[in-house]
Rosetta silent file (secondary structure, phi, psi, omega in degrees, C-alpha in Angstrom):
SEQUENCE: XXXXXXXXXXXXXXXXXXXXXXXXXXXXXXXXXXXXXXXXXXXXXXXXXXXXXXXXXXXXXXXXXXXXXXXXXXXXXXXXXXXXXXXXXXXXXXXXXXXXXXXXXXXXXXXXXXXXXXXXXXXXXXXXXXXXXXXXXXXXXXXXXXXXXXXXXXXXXXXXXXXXXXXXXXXXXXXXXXXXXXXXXXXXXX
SCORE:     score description
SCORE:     0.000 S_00000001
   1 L     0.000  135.938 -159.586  -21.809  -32.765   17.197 S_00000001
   2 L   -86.645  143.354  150.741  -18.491  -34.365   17.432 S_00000001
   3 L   -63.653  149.835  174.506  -16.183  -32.839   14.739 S_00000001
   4 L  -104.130  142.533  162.389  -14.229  -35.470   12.455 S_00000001
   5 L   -84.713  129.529  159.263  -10.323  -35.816   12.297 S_00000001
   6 L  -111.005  159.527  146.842   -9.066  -35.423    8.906 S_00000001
   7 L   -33.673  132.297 -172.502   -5.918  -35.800    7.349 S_00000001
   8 L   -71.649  -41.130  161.045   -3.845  -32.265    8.158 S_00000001
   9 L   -53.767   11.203  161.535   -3.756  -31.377    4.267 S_00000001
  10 L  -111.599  121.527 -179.774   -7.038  -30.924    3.788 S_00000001
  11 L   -54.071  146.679  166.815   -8.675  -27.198    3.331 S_00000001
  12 L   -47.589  -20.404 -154.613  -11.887  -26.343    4.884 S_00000001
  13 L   -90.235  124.125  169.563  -13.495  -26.282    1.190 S_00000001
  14 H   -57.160  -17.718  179.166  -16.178  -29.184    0.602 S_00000001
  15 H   -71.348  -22.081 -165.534  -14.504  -30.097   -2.600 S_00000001
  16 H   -87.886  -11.790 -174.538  -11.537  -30.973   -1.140 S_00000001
  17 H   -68.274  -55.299 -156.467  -13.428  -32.489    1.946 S_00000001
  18 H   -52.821  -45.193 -178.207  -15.648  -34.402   -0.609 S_00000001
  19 H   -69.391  -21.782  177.368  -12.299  -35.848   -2.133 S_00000001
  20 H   -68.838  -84.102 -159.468  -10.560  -36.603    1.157 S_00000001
  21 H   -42.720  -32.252  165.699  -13.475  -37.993    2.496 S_00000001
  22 H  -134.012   -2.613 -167.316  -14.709  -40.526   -0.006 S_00000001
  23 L  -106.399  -67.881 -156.892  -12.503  -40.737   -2.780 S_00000001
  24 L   -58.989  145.198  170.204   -8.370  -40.445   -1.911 S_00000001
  25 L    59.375   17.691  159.046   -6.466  -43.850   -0.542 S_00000001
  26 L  -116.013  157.846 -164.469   -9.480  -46.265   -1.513 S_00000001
  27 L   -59.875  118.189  162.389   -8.015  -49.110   -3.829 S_00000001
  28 L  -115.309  145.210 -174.044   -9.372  -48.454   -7.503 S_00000001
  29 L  -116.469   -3.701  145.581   -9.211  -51.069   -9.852 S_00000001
  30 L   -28.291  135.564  162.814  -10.689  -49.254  -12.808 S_00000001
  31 L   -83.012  -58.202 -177.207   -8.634  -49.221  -16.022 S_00000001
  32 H   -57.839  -62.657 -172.928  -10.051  -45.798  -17.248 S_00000001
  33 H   -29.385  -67.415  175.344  -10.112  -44.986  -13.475 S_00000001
  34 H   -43.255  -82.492  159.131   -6.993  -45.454  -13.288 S_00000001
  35 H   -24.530  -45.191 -178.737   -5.555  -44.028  -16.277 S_00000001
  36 H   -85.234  -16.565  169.729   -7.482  -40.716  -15.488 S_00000001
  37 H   -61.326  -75.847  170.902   -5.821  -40.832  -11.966 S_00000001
  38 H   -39.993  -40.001 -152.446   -1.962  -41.405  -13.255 S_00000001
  39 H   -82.659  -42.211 -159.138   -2.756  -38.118  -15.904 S_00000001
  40 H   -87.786   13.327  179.984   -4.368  -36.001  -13.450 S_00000001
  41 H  -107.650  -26.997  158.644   -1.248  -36.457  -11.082 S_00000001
  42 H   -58.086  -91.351  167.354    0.914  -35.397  -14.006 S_00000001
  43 H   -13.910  -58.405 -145.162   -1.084  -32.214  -14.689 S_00000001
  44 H   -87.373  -32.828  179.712   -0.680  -31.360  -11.052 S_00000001
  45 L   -21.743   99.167 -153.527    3.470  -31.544  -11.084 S_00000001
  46 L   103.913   -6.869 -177.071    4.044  -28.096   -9.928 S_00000001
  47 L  -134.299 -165.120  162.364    1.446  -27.375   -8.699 S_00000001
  48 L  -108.716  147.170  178.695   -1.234  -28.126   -5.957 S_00000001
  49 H   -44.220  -50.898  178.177   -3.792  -31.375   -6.086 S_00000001
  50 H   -69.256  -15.580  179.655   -6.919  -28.458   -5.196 S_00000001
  51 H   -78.984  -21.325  166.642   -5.729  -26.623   -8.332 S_00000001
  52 H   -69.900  -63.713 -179.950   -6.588  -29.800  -10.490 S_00000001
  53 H     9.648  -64.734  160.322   -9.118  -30.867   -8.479 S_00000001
  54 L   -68.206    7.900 -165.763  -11.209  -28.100   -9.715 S_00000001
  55 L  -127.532   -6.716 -178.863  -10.496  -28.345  -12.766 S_00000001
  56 H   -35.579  -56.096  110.935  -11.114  -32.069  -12.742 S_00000001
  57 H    61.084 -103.732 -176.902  -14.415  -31.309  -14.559 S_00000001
  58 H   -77.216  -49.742  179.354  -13.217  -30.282  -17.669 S_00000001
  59 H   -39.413  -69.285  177.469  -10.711  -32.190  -17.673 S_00000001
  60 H   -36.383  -62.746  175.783  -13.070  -35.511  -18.011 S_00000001
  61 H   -50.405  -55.983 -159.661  -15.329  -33.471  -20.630 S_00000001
  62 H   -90.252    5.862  177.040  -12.435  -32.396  -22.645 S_00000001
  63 L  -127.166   60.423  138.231  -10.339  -35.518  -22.553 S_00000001
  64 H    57.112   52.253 -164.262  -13.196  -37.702  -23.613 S_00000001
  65 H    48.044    3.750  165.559  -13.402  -39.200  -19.928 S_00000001
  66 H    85.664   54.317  172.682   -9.767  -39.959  -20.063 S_00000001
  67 L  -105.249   94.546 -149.359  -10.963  -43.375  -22.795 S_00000001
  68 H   -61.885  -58.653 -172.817   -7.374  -43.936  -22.994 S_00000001
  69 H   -52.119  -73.953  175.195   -8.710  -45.564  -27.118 S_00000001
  70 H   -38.663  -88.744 -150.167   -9.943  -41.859  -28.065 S_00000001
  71 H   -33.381  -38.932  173.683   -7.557  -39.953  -26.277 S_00000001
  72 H   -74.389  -22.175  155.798   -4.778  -41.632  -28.336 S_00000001
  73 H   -56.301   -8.172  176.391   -6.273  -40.480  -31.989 S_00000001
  74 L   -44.222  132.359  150.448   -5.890  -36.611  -30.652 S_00000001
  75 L   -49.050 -161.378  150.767   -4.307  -34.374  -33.575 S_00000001
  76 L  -114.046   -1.724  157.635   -2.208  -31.959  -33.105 S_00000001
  77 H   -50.106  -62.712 -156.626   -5.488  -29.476  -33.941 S_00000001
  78 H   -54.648  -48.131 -142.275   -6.887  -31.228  -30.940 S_00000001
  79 H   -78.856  -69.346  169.500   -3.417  -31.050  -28.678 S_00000001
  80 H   -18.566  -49.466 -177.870   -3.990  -26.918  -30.171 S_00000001
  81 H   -84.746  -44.357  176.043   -7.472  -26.407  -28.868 S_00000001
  82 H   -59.393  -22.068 -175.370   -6.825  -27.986  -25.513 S_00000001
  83 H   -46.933  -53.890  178.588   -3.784  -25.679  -25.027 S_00000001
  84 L   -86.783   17.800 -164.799   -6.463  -23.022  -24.885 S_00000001
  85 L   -98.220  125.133  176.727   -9.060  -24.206  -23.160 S_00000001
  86 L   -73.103    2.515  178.995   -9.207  -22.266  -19.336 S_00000001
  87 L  -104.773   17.259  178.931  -10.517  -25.134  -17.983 S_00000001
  88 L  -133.759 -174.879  161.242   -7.603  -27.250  -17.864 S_00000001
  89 L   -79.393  106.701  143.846   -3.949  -26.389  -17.006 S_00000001
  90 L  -135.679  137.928 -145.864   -2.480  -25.537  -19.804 S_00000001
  91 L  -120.935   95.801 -149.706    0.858  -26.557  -19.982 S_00000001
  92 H   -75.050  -21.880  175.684    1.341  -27.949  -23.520 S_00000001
  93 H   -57.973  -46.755 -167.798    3.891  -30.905  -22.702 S_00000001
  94 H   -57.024  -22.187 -158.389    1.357  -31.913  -19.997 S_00000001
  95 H   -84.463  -61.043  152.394   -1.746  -31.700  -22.182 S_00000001
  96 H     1.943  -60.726 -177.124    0.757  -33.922  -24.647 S_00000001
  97 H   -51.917  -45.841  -86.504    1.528  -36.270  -22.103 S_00000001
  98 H  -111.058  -53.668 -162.186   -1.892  -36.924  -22.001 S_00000001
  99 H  -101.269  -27.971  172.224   -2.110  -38.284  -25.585 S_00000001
 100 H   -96.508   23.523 -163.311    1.546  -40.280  -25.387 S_00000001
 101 H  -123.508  -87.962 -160.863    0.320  -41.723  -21.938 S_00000001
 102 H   -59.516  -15.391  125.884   -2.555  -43.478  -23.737 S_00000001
 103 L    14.890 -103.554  174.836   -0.064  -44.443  -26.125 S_00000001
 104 H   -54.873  -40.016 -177.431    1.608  -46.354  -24.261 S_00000001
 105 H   -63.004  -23.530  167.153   -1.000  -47.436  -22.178 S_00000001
 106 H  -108.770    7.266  173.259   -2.512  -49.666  -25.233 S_00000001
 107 H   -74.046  -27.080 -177.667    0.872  -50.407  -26.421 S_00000001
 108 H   -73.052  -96.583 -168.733    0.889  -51.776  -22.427 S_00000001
 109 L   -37.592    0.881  147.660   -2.027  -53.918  -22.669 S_00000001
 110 L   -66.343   -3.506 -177.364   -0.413  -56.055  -25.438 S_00000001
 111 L  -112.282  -54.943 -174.292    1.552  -57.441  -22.447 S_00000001
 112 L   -91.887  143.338  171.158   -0.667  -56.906  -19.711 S_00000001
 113 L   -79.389  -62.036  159.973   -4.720  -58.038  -19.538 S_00000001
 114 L  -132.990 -152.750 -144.333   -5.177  -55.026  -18.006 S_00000001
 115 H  -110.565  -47.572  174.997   -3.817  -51.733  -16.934 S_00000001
 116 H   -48.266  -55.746  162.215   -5.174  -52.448  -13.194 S_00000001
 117 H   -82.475  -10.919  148.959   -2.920  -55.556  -12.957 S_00000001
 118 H   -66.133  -45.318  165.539   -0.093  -54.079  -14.095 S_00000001
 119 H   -49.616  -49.337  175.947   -0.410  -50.909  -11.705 S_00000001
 120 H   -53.738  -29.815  179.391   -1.160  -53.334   -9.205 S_00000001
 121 H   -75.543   -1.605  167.226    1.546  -55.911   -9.463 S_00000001
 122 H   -29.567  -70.737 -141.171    4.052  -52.705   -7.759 S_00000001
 123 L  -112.338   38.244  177.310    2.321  -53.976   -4.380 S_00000001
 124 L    52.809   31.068  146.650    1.303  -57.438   -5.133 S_00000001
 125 L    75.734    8.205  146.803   -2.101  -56.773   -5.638 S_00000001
 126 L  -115.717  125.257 -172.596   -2.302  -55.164   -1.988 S_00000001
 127 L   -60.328  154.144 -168.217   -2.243  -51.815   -0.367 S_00000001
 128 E  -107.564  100.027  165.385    0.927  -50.648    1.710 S_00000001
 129 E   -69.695  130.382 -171.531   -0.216  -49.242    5.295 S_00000001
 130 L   -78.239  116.267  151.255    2.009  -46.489    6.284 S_00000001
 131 L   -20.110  144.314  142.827    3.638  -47.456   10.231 S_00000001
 132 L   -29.224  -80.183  175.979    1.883  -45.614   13.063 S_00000001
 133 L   -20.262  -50.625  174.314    5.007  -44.295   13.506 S_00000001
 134 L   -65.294  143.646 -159.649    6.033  -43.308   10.369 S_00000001
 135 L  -100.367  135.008  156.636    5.982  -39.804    8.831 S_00000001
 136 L    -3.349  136.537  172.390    4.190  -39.235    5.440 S_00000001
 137 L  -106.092  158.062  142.654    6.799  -40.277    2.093 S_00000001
 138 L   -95.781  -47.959 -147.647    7.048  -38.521   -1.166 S_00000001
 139 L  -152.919  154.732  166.658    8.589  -41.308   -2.763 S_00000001
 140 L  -145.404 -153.166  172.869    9.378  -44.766   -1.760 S_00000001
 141 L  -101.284  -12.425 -173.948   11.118  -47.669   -3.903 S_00000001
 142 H   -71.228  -45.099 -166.492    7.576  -48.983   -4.959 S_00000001
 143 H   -97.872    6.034  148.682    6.886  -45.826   -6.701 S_00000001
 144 H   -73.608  -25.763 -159.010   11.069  -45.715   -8.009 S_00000001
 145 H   -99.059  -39.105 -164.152   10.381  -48.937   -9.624 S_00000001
 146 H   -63.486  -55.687  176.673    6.709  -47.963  -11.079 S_00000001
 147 H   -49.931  -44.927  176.593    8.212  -44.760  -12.283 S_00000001
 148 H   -77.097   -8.668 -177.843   11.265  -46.231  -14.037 S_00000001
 149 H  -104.458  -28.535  152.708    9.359  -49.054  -15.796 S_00000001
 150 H   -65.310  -41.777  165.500    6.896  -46.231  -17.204 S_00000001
 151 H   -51.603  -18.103  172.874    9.242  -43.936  -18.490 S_00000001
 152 H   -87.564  -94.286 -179.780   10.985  -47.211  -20.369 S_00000001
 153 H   -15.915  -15.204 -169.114    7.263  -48.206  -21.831 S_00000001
 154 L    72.747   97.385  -59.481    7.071  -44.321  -22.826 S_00000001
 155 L   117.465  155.200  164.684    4.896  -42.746  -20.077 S_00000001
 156 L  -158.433  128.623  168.985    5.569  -38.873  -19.474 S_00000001
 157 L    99.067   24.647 -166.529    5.054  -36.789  -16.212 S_00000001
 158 L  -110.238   38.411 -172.382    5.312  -40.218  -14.572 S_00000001
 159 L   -82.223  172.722 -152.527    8.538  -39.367  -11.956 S_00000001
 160 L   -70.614  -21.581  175.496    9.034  -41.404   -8.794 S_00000001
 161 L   -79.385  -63.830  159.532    6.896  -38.263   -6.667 S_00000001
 162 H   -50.593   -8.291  171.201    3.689  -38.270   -9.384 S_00000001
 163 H  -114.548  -30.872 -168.633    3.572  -42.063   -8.780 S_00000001
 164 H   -94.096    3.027  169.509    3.770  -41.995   -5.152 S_00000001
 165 H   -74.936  -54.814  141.419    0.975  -39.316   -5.122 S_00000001
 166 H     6.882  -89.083 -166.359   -0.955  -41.968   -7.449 S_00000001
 167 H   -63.155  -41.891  146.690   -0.502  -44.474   -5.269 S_00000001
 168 H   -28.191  -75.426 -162.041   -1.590  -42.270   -2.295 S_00000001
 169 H   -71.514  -21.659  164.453   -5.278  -41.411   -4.350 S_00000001
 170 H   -51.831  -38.698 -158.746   -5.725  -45.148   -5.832 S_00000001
 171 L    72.482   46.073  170.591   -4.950  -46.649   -2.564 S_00000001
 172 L   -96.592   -5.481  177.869   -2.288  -48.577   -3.044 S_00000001
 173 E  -151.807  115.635  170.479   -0.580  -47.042   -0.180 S_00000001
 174 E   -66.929   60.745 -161.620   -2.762  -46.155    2.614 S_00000001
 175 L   -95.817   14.734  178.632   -1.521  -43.010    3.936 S_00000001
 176 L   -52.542  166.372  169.646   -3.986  -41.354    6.061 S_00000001
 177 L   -50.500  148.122  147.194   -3.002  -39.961    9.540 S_00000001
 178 L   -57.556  -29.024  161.185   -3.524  -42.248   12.053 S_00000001
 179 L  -103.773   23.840  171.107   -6.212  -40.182   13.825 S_00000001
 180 L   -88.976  169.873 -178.563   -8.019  -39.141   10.831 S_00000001
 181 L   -61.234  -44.926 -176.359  -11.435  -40.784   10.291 S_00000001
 182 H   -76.018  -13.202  168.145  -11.008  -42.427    7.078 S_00000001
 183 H   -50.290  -70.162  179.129   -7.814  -44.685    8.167 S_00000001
 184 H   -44.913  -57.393 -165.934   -9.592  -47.575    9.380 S_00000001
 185 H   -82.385   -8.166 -169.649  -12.230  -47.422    6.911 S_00000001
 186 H   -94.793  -28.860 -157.152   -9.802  -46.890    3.824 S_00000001
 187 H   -84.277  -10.697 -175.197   -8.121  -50.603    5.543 S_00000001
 188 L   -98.777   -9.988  161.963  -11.517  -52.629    5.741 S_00000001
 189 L   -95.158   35.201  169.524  -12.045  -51.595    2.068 S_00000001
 190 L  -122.762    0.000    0.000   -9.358  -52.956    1.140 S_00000001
């Protein structure tokens, strides 16, 4: 049996396979989808992608599937109990952002129809293929511009690195390897 080429960042562990393998770099267009994407790339600042990952979970259960309309009614009881909950990170600005992210986010959609075409219009409503050539970004100017117009809108954990990781797992930027399996197949769904 022929082995598959992955991306070099991914651990031997099926969760992280599962997530390479069908999830990261294809274009979502989900509003919620979305929304729970941008949060969980906050939560991760500092950290590594498998420790949310696993914690992904809980996350969904305890932030009400990331329904941006709940999430913004949280207390400060509520912001209190997640702080303690072992199944998330918690980090209390981050769990915070969490609740001033959907904030903003329907304070956004008074502008926007949705949350999908605003994320989207960065790249014109198409994904950005990374050069053969070219060596993996942190940042680019797509995700300098996305980052500076959330942080004006009030956004938090939203710097120019946490958006181009975003944009990496949405698929708005297409960054597999060139020999991994999933290149080709992230570009015909898209």
């Amino acid at each position: 049996m022929k082995i598959k080429k992955r991306c070099s960042w991914v651990s031997s562990d099926p969760l992280y396979i599962d997530y390479h393998d069908t999830e990261w770099g294809v274009p979502v267009f989900d509003d919620q989808l979305l929304f729970e994407y941008l949060n969980l790339e906050g939560a991760q600042a500092g950290l590594s992608w498998f420790t949310v990952l696993k914690k992904r979970e809980n996350y969904r259960k305890l932030f009400n599937q990331f329904d941006p309309y709940k999430v913004a009614k949280y207390t400060t009881k509520k912001i209190d109990q997640l702080a303690l909950d072992p199944g998330i990170i918690r980090h209390r600005l981050k769990i915070e952002a969490v609740v001033i992210n959907a904030k903003a986010y329907l304070a956004l959609l008074k502008e926007w129809d949705s949350f999908s075409q605003y994320i989207w219009h960065f790249v014109d409503g198409k994904p950005i293929a990374r050069l053969k050539s070219a060596k993996p970004l942190t940042r680019n100017d797509v995700s300098d511009a996305m980052a500076k117009d959330l942080k004006k809108r009030g956004f938090k954990f939203v710097g120019s690195t946490i958006c181009y990781a975003f944009m990496q797992a949405v698929g708005m930027v297409n960054d597999h390897a060139h020999d991994c399996f999933r290149c080709r197949q992230v570009r015909k769904k898209a």
